[in-house]
N, C-alpha and C positions, 0 to 999 in steps of 0.2 A: 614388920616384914620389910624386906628388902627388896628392891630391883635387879635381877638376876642380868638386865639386856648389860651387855658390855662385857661380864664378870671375867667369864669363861673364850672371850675372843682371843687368848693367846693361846692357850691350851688347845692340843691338836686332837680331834675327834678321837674317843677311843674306839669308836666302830667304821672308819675311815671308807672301808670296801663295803661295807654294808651298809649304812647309813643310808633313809630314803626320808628322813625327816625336811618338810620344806623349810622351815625356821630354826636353825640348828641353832645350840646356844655353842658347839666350841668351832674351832678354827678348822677347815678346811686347805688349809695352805701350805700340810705342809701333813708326811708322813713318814713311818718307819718302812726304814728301807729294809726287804727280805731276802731270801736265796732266790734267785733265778731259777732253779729249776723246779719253786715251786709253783703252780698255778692256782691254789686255793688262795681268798684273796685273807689276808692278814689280820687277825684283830685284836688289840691288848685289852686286857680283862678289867672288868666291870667293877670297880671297888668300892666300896661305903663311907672311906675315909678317905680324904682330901689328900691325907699324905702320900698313901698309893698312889694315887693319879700323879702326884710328882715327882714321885722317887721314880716312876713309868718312862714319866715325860725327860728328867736327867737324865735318866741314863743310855739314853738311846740317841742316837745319830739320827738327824735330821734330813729329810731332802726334798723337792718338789714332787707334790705329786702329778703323775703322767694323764691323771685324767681332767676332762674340762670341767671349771668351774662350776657350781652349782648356781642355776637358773634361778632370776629373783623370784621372789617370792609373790603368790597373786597377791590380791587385794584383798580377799578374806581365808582365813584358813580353814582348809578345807580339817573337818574330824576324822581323824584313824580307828576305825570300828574291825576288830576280829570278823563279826559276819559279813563285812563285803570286799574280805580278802579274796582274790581270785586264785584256784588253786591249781593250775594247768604247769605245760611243759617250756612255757616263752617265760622270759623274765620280767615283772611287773615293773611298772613305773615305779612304785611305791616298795620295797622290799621288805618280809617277813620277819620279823625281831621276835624270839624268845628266849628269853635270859632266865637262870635258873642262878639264884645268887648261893651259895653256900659257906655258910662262916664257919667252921668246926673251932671247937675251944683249943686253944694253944696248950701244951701238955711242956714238962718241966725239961724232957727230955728235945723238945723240942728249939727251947729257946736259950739249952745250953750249946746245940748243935751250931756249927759254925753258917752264915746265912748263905744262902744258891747263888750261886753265880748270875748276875744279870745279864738276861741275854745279847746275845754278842750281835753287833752291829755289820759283820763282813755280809757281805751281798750271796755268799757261798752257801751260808748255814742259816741251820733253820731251828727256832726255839725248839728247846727238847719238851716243853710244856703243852704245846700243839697238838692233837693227834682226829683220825676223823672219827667220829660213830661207825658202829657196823651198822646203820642202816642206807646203803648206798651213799654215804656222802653227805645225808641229808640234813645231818648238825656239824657244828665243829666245836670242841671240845677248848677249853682253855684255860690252864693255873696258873697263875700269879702267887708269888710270895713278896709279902711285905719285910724288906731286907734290917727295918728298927724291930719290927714287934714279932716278926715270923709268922706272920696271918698267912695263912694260905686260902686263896678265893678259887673259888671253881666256877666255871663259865660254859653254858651248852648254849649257841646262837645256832639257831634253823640258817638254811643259809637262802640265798636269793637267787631266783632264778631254777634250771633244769638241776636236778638230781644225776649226779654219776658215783661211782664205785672208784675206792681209793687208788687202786690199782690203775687203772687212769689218769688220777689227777697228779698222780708221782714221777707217770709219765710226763714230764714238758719237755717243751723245748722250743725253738722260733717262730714257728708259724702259730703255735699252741697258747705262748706267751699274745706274741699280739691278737688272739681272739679273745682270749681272758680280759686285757686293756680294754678291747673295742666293747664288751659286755659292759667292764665296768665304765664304761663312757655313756654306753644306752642308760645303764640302770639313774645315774644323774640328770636326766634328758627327759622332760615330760612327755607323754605321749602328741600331746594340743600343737608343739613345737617342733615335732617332727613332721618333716615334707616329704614327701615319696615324688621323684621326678624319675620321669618315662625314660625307660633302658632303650640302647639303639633299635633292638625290631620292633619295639610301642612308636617310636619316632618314625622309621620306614613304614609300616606298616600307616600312619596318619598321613605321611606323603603321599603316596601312592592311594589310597581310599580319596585325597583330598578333589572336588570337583565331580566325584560320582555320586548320580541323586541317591537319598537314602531310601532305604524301601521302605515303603509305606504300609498302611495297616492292610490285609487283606482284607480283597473285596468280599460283601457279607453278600451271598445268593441271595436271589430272589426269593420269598417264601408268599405264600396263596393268603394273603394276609389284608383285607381292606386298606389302602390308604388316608391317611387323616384329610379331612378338608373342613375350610374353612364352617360351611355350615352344613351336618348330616341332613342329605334326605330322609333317611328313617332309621331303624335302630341297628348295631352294630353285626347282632346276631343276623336279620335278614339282611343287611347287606354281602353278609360271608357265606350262605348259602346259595344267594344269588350269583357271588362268584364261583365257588365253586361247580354248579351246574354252569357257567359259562367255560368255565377249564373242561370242563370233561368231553363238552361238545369239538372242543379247540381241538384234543387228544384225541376222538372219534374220526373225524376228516382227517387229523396228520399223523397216525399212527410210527411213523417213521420217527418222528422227532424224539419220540421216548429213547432211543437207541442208543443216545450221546448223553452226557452232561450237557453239551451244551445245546441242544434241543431244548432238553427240557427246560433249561432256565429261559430261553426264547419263548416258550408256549406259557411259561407261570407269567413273565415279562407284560403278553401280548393281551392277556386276560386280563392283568392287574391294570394295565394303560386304558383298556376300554372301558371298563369297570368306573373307575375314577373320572375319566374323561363326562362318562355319562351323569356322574355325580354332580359334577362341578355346572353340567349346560344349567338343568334344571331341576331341583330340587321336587317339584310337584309332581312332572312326567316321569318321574326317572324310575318307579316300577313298572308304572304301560311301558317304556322303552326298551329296558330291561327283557322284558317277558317276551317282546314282541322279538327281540336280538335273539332268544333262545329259542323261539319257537321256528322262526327264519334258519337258525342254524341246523334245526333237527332235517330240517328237507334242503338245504345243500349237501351236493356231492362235494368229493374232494378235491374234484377238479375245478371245481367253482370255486372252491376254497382258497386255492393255490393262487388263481387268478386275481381273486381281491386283495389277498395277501402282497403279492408282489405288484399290485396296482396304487396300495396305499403306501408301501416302500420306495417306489417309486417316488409319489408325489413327497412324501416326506422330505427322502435327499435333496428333491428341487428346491420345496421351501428353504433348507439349513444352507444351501447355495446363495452366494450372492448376485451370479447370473447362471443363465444355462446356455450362454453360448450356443443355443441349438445351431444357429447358421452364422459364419465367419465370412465378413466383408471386408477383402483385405483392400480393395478399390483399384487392383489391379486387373487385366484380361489375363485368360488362363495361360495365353501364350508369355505375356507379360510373369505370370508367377514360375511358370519352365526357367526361362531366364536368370530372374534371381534365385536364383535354386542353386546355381554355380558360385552363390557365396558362401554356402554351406555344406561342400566339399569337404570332408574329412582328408588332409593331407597322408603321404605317404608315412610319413614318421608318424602322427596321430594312429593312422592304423595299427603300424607294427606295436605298436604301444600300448594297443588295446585289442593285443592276442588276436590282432585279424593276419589271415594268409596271404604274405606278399612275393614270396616265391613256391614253386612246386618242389618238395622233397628230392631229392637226388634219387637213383636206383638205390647204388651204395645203400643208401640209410634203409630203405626199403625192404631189403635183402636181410640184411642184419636185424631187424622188428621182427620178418616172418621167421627166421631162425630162431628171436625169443621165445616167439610164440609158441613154438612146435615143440620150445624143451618145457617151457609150462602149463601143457599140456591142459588149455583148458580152462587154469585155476582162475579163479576171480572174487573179487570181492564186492559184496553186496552194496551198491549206490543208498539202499533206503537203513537198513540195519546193521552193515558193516560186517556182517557174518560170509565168513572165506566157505569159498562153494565149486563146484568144476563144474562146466559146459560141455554136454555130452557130444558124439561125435554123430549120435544115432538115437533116436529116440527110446525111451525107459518103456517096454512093453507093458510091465507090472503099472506104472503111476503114470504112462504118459506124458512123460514131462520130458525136457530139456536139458536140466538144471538138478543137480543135486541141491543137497542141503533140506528141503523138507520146504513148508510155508514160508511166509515174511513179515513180521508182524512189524508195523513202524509205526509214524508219524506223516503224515503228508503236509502238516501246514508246517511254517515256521515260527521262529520265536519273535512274541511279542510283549514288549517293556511296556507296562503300566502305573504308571505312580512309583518306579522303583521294581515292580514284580514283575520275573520273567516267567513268563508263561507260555504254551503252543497254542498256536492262531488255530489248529483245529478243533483240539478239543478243551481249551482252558485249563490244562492240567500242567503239575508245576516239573520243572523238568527233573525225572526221576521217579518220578511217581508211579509210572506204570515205564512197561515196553515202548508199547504204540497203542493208538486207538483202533487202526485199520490193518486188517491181513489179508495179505496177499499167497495164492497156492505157488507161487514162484520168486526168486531170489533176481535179482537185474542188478548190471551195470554201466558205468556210461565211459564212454572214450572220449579224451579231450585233445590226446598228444597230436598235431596233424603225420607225423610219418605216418603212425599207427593205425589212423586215418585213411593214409595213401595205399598203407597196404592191402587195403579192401578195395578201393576203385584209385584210381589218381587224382588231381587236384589238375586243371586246366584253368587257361586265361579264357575271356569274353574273347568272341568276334571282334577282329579289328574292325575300327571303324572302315568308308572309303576314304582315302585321301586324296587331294588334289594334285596333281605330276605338276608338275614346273611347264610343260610340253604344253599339255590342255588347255586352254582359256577358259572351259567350261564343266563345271564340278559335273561328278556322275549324276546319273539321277533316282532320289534318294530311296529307299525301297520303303515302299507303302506300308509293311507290318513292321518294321524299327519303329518304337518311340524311343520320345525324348523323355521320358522322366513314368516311373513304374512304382508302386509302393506293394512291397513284397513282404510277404509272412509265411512261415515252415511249421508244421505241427509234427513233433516227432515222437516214436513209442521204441520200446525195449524189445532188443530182438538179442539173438545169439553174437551178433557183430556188435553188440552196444547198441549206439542210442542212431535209430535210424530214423531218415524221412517217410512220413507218411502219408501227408498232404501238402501240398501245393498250389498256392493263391497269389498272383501279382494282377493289380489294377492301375490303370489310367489316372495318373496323374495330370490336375487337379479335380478332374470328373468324374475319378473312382468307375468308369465303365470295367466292369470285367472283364481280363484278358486272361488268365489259368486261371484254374480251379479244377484239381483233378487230385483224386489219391493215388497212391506209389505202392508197388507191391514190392516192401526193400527185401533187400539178399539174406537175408539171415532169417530164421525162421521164429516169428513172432511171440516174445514171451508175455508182452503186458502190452496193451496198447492205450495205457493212461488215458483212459475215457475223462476222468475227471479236469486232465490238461488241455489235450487236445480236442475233443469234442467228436472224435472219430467212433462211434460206437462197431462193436462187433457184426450185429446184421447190419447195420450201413455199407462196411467195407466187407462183409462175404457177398453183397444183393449188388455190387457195384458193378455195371458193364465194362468191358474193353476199348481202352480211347483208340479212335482212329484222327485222321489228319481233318477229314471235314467235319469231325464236333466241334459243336461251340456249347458255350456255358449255358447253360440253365438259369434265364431271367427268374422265370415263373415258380420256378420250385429248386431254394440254391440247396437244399440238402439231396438231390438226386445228384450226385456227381460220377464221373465214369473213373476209371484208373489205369495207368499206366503198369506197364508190365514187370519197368525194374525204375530205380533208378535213372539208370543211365537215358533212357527217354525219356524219362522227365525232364532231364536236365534239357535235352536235346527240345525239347517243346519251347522250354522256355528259350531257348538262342536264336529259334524262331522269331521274337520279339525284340528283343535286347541286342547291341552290342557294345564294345568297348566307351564309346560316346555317351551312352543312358546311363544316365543319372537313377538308382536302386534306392528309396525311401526308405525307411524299417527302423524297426525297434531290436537295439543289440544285436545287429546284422552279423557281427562273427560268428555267430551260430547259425545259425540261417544257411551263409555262404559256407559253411563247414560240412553242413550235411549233404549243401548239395556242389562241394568239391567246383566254388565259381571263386577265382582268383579277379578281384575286377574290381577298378582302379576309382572309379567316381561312384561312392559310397554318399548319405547321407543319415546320420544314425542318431536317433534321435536322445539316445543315451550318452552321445558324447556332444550333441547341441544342447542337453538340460542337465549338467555336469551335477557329479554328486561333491561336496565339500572335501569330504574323506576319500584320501587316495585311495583306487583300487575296487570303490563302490559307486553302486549303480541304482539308481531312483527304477521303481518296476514302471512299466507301462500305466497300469491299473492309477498308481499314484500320483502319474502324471496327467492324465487325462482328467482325473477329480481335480488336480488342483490349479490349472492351467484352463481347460475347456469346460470345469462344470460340471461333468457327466460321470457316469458310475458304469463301469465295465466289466466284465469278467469277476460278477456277484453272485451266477447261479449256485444257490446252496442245495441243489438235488446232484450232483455231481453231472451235469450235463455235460461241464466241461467246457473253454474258450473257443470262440469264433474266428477262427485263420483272413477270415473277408471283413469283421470288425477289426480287427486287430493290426490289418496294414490298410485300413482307411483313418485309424483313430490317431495310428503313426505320420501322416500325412495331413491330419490336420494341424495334428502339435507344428509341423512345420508352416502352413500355413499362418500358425499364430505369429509364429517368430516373424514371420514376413509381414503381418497385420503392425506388430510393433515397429519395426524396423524400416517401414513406410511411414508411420506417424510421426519417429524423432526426421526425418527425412534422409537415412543412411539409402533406401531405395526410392529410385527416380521413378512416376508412371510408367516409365516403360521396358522398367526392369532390371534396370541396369545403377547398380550400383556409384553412390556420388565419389566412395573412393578411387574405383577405375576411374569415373568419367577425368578427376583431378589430374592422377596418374597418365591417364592418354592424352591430355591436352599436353602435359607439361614435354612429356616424350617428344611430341607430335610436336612443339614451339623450338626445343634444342635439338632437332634432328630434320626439320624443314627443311635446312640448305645441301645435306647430303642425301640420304637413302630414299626420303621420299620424295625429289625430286628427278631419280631414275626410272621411278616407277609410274611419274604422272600422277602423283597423287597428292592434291595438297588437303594441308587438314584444316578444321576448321578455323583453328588459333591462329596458323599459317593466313590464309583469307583472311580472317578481322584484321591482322596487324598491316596488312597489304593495303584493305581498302581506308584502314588509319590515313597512312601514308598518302596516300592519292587524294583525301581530303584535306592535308592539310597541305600539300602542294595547291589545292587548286587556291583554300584561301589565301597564302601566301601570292 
């Protein structure tokens, strides 16, 4: 035998377009050129004797072939097996070869016959020996004559790749041509080598994802299930029975909580924690404990229930706190913290900037709202579900309502991101899932625009202060109910005009003494009065009395409060107290001052002292007070709703804190007065000594030092 590697390296593949062999024994380098307008790719026939192959190879024109090189070869060669042909519509790495060889015996008439023309070489024409199968394309047919002996060879190759119908393939032409190339470039191409890189919206779409957490696995519910510890008190079956009568006692006293999801995973939560808790103290007691907890639970009411519940949540939060800040010593006197209080002026630009009211609306504009109004007769759309509704002009005799559109089923928490998952802070569900958890028999919306605003009452300035005349040598004398410094908070509910005032609270700064506290009876006639927000329940404000000028608040009992008639006396109570000079505390005060239409110039808000990073956003109260002061606010989960007198005391101290810090680096002086003015007035006070203030008799103090410098150093001299 011989060694075949080398033999056949000149000789150019006879299956050139089909060929999927990795170790081919002929030359790849070079092929016959065909018609252009055919796309079937080309192949010369299969012959048994050596001279065919060259009588093939002579007499055909030569030329490169257009596709890429054939990939070396691996390190072991892989076996070609019929069964792990794959038989689909993609073109395989590896392409299908069946060869059907047929030699018929040369007859007398045949080899007197003069021999076939060899096919022609023009790029135009196409062997007349070529033709396709009637099976869609799926063989190609091929005869050869041997031009010495007059053999004629017959050739059926399966071809490679998708199956089409001749009628098509007859069809070519440019665009048609270069996809036949680019096929035959893949079929050369092993699948291992080929790289798929990310088309431009895989690319944008990786940019824009880039720096967003990913979302994490959903959290698994809680289920009634013992947890593991380190050593069982007893076996796993009585452990789970014993929990279970502890849950059901849990679901006895808070029947409520079943009502939600997320009740109930609270009440599975609160069983499973004491369960375990009890597990872990003592292994010995822990059925007498057990037994003695269930039987204790059978003779609590629910109100006892309620109370230990939120007595031990209580103490929790304190422990997971690093202080509780109960009481803030800022080491200043109260009058001392009024003072520095005037570092913490929100400017007039900070205002306009954060949608606070710095001028009152024109008529003009006024005029032009009420005219909107009056052509959109009504129409509005839903603040909680977004569903378009009309505000009637007269009440619905048949349903009693206000408000077209039927109930309102929503959401009332908002969304909260956990490990990646957005979900609603009221009911843990993911957003889509449902409507809403909560329905309401009424549709509400809120007004934000201030004309739109004005068109219901006007927006007014504070009381000017007194000022001092030039004439007088001696200031007025001050009026005994002005304070200097007030921390104020608004509860508002849904009415027919939007979102109106309903309560009314400002307190005495730094000593929180009650100064208002009174409900509002607003102008529009009440659709919803968000108990769960505001804290205002319905018998609270039908059982409320009529304010007159000599009530005062209610030490002893602060939920007996009286109410004002409209509005506009409310407002008018509070100017009683305030004017232009006082200094207004609060939490996100453009709201506040918006509902109750007070234009007024020396603000302090505590949403724009604890700034949020992200333009445009706002840290809530609740958030600030946990993590600033320690304390847990506005947590009742029975829908009691927020406290208007915790809530501009809580604002009030966040200010205080600032001032506690702001006195330790030593920005504030003991007595109030900031070390940047003090700099500031000296400096003024040292280059302006020899003009202005010495017309007025007044020298300052830098003035005096440098004075009495001088007079010491004349005398040593």
């Amino acid at each position: 035998m011989f060694r075949p590697s080398g033999l056949f390296k000149s000789v150019p593949c006879p299956r050139v377009s089909t060929c999927g062999l990795q170790n081919c024994l002929f030359s790849h380098q070079a092929a016959v050129v065909l018609e252009q307008s055919t796309v079937i790719p080309t192949s010369t026939s299969i012959s048994t004797s050596s001279s065919s192959s060259t009588s093939i190879s002579s007499s055909s024109k030569v030329a490169r072939n257009e596709r890429s090189p054939t990939p070396p070869p691996p390190p072991k060669r892989r076996r070609i097996d019929e069964a792990h042909h794959i038989k689909s519509t993609e073109a395989p790495s590896n392409p299908i070869i069946k060869s059907i060889l047929k030699k018929p015996t040369p007859s007398p008439s045949s080899l007197s016959s003069p021999p076939p023309h060899p096919p022609s070489s023009s790029p135009s024409q196409q062997p007349p020996s070529s033709s396709l199968d009637s099976e869609a394309g799926r063989y190609i047919k091929l005869k050869t004559t041997d031009k010495k002996t007059g053999t004629i060879t017959k050739t059926r190759i399966e071809r490679a790749g998708p199956s089409f119908s001749s009628s098509s393939a007859l069809r070519s032409s440019g665009p048609s041509s270069t996809t036949t190339t680019q096929s035959l470039r893949n079929l050369h191409t092993s699948s291992s080598s080929k790289t798929t890189q990310p088309s431009d919206p895989d690319a944008t779409k990786l940019l824009l994802d880039f720096g967003k957490p990913k979302p994490g696995p959903p959290r698994e519910p809680e289920r009634l299930v013992p947890r593991t510890v380190p050593r069982s008190p007893t076996s796993f079956e009585n452990r789970h029975n014993i929990l279970v009568q502890l849950h059901k006692e849990f679901i006895r006293l808070d029947p409520d909580s079943q009502k939600t999801v997320l009740g109930k995973q609270r009440m599975i939560k609160l069983a499973n924690d004491e369960e375990a808790a009890s597990a872990l103290k003592d292994v010995n007691t822990y059925k007498v404990v057990m037994r003695n907890r269930i039987f204790a639970l059978g003779k609590m009411t629910p109100a006892d229930f309620k109370k230990e519940v939120e007595a031990k949540e209580k103490e929790r939060r304190k422990n997971e706190l690093p202080d509780g800040n109960e009481e803030l010593i800022t080491g200043l006197t109260p009058e001392a913290e009024v003072t520095a209080l005037g570092g913490y002026v929100a400017s007039m630009l900070s205002q306009k900037a954060s949608d606070y009211v710095v001028l009152p609306p024109s008529d003009e504009e006024i005029k032009k709202t009420r005219e909107g109004l009056e052509a959109a007769d009504g129409r509005e759309e839903c603040d909680r579900c977004k569903t378009r509704f009309q505000v009637l002009k007269e009440q619905d005799q048949g349903t009693k309502s206000w408000v077209t559109g039927g109930s309102c089923t929503h959401h009332y928490g908002r969304f909260v991101v956990e490990n990646g998952r957005k979900t609603w802070g009221c009911c843990a569900t993911a957003p889509g899932e449902n409507p809403g958890c909560v329905e309401h028999t009424n549709h509400v919306f809120m007004v934000k625009s201030p004309i739109r605003l004005a068109s219901v009452w006007q927006f007014v300035d504070t009381p000017s202060a007194p000022i001092l005349s030039p004439s007088s040598e001696t200031p007025p004398p001050p009026d005994k109910n002005i304070e200097k410094a007030i921390c104020m908070d608004c509860e508002m509910a849904f009415t027919t005009k939007g979102f109106e005032v309903i309560r009314l609270t400002a307190t005495r700064f730094p000593t929180y003494e009650p100064i208002v506290d009174i409900l509002v009876q607003p102008y529009g006639e009440i659709l919803d009065l968000n108990t769960r927000f505001s804290g205002v329940t319905q018998e609270q404000f039908d059982t409320a009395l009529p304010y007159s000028s000599s009530s005062l608040p209610n030490k002893d009992d602060p939920k007996i409060l009286l109410r004002a008639s409209s509005p506009l006396e409310a407002r008018d109570i509070l100017f009683t107290h305030i004017d232009s000079s006082t200094i207004i505390i609060g939490h996100s005060l453009d709201n506040d001052l918006k509902c109750m239409r007070i234009i007024h110039p020396r603000v302090v808000d505590t949403a724009l002292l604890y700034r949020h990073r992200a333009p445009g956003m706002r840290f809530s109260l609740k958030h600030l007070v946990r993590v600033h002061l320690g304390r847990y606010i506005q947590s009742n989960e029975n829908a009691e709703g927020h406290d208007s007198m915790e809530d501009a005391n809580e604002a009030g101290n966040l200010v205080r804190k600032k001032i506690q810090n702001d006195v330790k680096v030593g920005k504030i002086g003991k007595d109030g007065i900031w070390a940047g003015d003090v700099m500031y007035t000296f400096r003024n006070a040292g280059e302006n000594s020899g003009n202005n203030n010495k017309q007025d008799g007044v020298v300052p103090a830098a003035a005096a030092a440098k004075q009495e410098a001088r007079i010491a150093a004349a005398q040593v001299n």
